[in-house]
C-alpha positions in Angstrom: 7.7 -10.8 18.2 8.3 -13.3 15.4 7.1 -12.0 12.0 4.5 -14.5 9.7 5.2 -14.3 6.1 1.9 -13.8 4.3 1.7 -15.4 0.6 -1.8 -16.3 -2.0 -2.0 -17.3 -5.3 -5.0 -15.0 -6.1 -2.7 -12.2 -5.7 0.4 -11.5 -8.3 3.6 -13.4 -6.9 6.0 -10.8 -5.6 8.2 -9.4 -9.1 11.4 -8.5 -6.7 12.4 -9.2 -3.2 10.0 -8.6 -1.1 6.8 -10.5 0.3 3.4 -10.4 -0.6 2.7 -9.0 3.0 4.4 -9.4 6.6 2.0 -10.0 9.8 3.7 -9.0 13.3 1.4 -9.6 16.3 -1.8 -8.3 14.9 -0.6 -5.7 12.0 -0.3 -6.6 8.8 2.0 -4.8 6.0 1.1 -5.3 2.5 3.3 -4.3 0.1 2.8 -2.5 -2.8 0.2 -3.7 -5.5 0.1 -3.0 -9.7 -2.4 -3.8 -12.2 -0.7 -7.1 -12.3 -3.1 -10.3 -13.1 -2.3 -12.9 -10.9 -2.6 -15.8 -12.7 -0.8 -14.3 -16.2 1.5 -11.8 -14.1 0.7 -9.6 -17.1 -0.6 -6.3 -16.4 -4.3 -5.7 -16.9 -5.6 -4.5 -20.2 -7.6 -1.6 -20.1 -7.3 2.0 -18.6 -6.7 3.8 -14.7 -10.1 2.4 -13.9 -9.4 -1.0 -14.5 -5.7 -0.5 -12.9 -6.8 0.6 -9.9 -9.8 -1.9 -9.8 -7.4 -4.5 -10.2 -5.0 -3.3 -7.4 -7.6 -3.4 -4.9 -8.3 -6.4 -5.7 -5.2 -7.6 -5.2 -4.7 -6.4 -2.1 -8.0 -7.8 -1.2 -6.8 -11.1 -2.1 -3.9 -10.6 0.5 -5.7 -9.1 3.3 -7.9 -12.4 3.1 -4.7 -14.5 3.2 -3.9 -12.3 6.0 -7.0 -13.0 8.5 -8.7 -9.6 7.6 -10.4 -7.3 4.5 -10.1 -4.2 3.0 -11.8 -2.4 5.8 -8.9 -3.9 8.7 -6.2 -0.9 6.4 -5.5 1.5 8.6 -3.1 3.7 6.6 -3.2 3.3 2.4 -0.5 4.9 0.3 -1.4 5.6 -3.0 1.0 6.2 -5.9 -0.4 8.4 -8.8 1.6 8.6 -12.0 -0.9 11.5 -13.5 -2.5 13.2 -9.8 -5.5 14.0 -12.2 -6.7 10.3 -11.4 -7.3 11.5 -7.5 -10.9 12.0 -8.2 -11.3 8.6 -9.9 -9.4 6.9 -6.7 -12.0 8.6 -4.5 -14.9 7.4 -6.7 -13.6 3.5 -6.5 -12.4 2.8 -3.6 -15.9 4.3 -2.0 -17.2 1.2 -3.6 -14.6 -1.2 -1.8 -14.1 0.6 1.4 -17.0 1.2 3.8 -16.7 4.4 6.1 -14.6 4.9 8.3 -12.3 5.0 5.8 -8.4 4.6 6.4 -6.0 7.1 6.6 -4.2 7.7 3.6 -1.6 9.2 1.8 -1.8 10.3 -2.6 1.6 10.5 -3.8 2.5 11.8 -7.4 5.5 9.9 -8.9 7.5 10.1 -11.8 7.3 6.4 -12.9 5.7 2.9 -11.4 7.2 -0.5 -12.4 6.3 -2.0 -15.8 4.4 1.5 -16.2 1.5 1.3 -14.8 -0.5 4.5 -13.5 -1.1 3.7 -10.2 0.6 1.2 -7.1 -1.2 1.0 -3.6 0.5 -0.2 -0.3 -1.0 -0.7 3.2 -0.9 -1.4 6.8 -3.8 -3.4 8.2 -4.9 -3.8 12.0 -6.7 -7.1 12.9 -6.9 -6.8 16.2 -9.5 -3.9 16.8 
């Protein structure tokens, strides 16, 4: 299967080397999102709320470029800097997810790039 590079401008341009998201066949792999604005690709100002509020929408804005929405992830990984912010991750993404929800994975880490509190990664299924 031939993979399909997946790229917007209303998400942050990929900082490294890596795409914004692959496609193969029908599932989509979105790499990981920060608090990153995309068209200053400075990070956010504000606190976790407005991090993460800002990292769904960035993956938004690439599961749109993909074909699909927030509701096509199947599997979400969240990275936590502080794991005390699980509650608050619960509380917002019930606003941009309707049930069923994905699976998902919280993950405490040491450190996130340009040290932000919280990065979010996905696979999405358009073909259910």
């Amino acid at each position: 299967m031939s993979r399909e590079i997946i790229k917007t401008d209303q998400a942050p341009q990929a900082i490294g080397t890596y795409s914004q998201a692959v496609k193969v066949g029908s599932t989509v792999y979105l790499s990981g999102q920060i608090a990153l604005d995309p068209q200053t690709m400075t990070i956010v100002d504000g606190d976790t709320e407005t991090e993460i509020r800002r990292v769904l929408d960035n993956l938004q804005a690439v599961a749109r470029a993909a074909g699909g929405s927030l509701n096509d992830i199947v599997k979400l990984n969240v990275f936590l800097v502080d794991l005390a912010n699980f509650a608050l991750v619960n509380q917002i993404m019930s606003e941009y997810f309707d049930e069923p929800y994905p699976a998902r994975a919280a993950i405490g880490v040491a450190s996130l790039p340009r040290d932000v509190n919280v990065e979010m990664d996905g696979v999405l299924e358009l073909d259910r």
